[in-house]
C-alpha positions as CSV (number, residue, x, y, z in Angstrom):
1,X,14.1,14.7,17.6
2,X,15.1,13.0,14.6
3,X,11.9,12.0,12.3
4,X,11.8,8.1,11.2
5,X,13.0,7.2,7.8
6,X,11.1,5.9,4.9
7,X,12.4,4.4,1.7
8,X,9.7,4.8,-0.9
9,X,10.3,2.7,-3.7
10,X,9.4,4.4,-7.5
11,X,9.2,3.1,-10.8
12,X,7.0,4.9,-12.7
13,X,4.2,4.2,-14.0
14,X,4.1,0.6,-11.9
15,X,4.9,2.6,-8.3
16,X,4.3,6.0,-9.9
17,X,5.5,9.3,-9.5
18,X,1.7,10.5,-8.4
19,X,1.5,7.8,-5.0
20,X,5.3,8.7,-4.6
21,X,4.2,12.5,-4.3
22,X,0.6,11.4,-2.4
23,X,2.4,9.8,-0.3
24,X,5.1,12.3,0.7
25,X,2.7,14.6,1.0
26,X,0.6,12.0,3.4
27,X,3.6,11.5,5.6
28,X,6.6,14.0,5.5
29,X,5.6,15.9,8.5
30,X,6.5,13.2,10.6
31,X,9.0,10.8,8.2
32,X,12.1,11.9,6.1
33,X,11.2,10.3,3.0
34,X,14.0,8.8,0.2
35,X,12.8,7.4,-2.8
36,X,15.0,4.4,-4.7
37,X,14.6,2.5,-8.0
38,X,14.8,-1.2,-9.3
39,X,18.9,-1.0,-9.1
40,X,18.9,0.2,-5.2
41,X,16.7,-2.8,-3.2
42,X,19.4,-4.4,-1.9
43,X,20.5,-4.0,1.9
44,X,23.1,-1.0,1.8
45,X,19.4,1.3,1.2
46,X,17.6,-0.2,3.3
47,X,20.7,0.3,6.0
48,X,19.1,3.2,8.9
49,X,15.9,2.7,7.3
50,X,12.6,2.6,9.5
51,X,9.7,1.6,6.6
52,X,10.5,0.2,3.2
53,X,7.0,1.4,1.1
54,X,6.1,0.2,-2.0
55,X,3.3,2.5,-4.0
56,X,0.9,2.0,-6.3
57,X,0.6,2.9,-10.0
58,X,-0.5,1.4,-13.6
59,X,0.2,-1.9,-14.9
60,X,0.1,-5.2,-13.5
61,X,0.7,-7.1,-10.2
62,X,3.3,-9.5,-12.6
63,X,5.3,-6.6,-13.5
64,X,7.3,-7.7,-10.4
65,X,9.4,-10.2,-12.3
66,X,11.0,-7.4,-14.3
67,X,12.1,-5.3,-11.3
68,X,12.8,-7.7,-8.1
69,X,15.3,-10.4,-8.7
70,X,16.0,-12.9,-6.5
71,X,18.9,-10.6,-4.6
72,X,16.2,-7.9,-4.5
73,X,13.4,-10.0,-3.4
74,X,15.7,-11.1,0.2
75,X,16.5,-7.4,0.7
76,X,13.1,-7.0,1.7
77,X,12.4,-10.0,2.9
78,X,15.0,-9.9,5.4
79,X,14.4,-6.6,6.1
80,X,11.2,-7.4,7.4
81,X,12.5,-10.3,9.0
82,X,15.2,-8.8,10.8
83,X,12.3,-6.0,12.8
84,X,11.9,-3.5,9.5
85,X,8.3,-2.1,8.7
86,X,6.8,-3.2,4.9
87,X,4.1,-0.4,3.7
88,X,2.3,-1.5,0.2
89,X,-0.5,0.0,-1.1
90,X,-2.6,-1.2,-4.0
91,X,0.3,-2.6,-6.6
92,X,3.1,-2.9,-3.3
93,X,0.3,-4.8,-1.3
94,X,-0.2,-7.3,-4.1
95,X,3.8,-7.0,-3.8
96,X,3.7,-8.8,-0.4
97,X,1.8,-11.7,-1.5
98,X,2.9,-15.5,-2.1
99,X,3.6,-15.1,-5.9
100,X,6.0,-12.2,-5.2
101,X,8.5,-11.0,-1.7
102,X,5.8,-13.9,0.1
103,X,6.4,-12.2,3.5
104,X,2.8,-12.5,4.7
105,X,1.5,-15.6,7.1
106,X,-1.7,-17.2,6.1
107,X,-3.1,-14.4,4.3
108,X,-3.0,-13.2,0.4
109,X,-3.4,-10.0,-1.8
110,X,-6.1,-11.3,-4.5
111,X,-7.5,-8.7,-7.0
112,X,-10.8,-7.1,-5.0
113,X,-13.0,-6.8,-8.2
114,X,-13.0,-10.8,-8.2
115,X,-14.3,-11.2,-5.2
116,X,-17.7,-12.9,-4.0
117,X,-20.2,-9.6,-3.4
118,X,-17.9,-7.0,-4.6
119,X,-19.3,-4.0,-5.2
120,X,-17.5,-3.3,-8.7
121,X,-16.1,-5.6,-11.3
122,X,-14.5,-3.3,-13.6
123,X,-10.7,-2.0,-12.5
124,X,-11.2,1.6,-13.3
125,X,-10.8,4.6,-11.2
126,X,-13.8,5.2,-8.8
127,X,-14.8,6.6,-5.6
128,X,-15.2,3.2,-3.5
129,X,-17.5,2.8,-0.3
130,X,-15.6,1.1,2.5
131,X,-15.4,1.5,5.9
132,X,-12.3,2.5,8.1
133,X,-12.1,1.3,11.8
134,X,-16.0,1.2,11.3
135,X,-16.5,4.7,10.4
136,X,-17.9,5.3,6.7
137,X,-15.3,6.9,4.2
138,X,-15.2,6.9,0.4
139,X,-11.6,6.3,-0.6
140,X,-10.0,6.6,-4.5
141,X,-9.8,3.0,-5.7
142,X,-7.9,1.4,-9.2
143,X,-8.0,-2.0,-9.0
144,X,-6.8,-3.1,-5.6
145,X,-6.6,-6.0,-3.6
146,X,-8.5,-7.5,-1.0
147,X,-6.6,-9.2,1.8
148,X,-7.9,-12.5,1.9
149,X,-6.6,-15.4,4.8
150,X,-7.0,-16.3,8.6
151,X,-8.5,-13.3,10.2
152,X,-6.7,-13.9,13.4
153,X,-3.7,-13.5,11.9
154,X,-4.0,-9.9,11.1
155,X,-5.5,-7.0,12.2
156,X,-8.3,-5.4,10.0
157,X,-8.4,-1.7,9.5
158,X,-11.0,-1.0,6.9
159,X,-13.0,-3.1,4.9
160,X,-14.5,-3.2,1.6
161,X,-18.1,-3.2,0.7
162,X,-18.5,-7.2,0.8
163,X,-16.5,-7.5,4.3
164,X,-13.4,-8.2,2.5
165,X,-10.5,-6.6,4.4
166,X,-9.0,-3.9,2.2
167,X,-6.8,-2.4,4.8
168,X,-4.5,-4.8,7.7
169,X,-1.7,-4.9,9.9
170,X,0.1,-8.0,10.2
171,X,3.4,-7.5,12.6
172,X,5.5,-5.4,10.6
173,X,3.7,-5.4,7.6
174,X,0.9,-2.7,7.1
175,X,-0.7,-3.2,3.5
176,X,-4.1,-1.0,1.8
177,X,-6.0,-1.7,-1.3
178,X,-7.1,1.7,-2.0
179,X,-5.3,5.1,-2.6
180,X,-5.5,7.0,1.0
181,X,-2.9,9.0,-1.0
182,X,-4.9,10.7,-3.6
183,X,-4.7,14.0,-4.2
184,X,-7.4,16.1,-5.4
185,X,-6.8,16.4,-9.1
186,X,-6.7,12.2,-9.0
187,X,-10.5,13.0,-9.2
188,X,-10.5,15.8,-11.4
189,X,-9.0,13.9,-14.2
190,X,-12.2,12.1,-14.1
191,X,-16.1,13.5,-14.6
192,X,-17.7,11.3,-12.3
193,X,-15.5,12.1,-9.8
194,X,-14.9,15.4,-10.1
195,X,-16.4,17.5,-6.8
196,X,-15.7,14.1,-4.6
197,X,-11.9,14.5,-3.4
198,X,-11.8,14.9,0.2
199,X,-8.7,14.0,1.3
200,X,-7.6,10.4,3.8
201,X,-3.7,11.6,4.3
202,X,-5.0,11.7,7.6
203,X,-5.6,8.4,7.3
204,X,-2.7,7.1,5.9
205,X,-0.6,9.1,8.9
206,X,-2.3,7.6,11.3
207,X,-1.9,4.0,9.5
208,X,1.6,4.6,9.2
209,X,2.2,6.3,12.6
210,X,0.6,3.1,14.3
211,X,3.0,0.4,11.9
212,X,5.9,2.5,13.0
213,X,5.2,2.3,16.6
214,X,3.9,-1.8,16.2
215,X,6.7,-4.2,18.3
């Protein structure tokens, strides 16, 4: 049986080579995975494609304007449009957002450390508290967004610490604020995190697996 097709999107250090990798590794047992770069969102890619996924990385959310022109930006759009799947996590949820390929209905990626009740306020790399489908997990977060809208609109999959949804489905359009990617030595780069990394590709499969299979 032939394996559903995702086109990963990477432009290091934005959508970097380390969630490209995390997420290969999260999903190639059930996905053929093809990465492209800024010159390659346009329609002839995304042609036999299953998932366009945008990663996460360094920098920040308004990067966007130097990579997505206005051809680019209706690639996606009607890809989605037109039955595709959208995957973002952290920077390629903020991606989906109003200010950027606005595909989402009545709800918005807004930076999670800004929130009312958050449980952080500085964007550095940290082992968050959330829960997933109601079950407690710690998950590797950098400055990711909280999905913020109508809440009948989407479908929640894990939360943050204040309630805030970090995790949805909406349609077509599956988006996470933290890294389900990570890899171990994500947290051995770091001494207060070092001895935490358990791994979430699970997670992400399943996330993905159930996005694929969404009419």
């Amino acid at each position: 049986m032939t394996k559903p097709t995702i086109a990963l999107f990477l432009n290091h250090p934005e959508c970097s080579q380390d969630c490209v990798d995390g997420m290969t590794q999260s999903l190639s047992t059930n996905y053929n995975i093809k990465t492209f770069g800024v010159n390659e969102c346009n329609s002839k890619t995304f042609k036999n494609v299953d998932i366009v996924a945008f990663p996460g990385g360094i920098g920040d959310a308004t990067s966007y304007d130097r990579f997505f022109r206005r051809r680019a930006q209706n690639a996606v759009a009607d890809f989605v449009a037109n039955g595709g799947r959208y995957l973002g996590i952290c920077m390629g949820a903020y991606w989906a957002g109003s200010y950027f390929f606005d595909i989402l209905d009545s709800v918005d990626a807004v930076q999670y450390i800004t929130q009312p009740g958050t449980d952080t306020r500085r964007p550095h790399a940290k082992d968050l508290h959330i829960l997933w489908r109601n079950r407690p997990e710690r998950m590797f977060f950098y400055d990711g967004c909280a999905l913020i809208g109508n809440t009948n609109k989407f479908d929640t999959i894990a939360r943050y610490g204040n309630g805030d949804a970090m995790a949805i489905k909406q349609n077509h359009i599956g988006l996470i604020g933290c890294h389900p990617e990570a890899e171990q030595f994500w947290y051995d780069g770091y001494t207060w995190m070092r001895g935490k990394y358990a791994s979430k590709h699970h997670l992400l499969l399943d996330f993905v697996n159930q996005l694929h299979t969404t009419t």
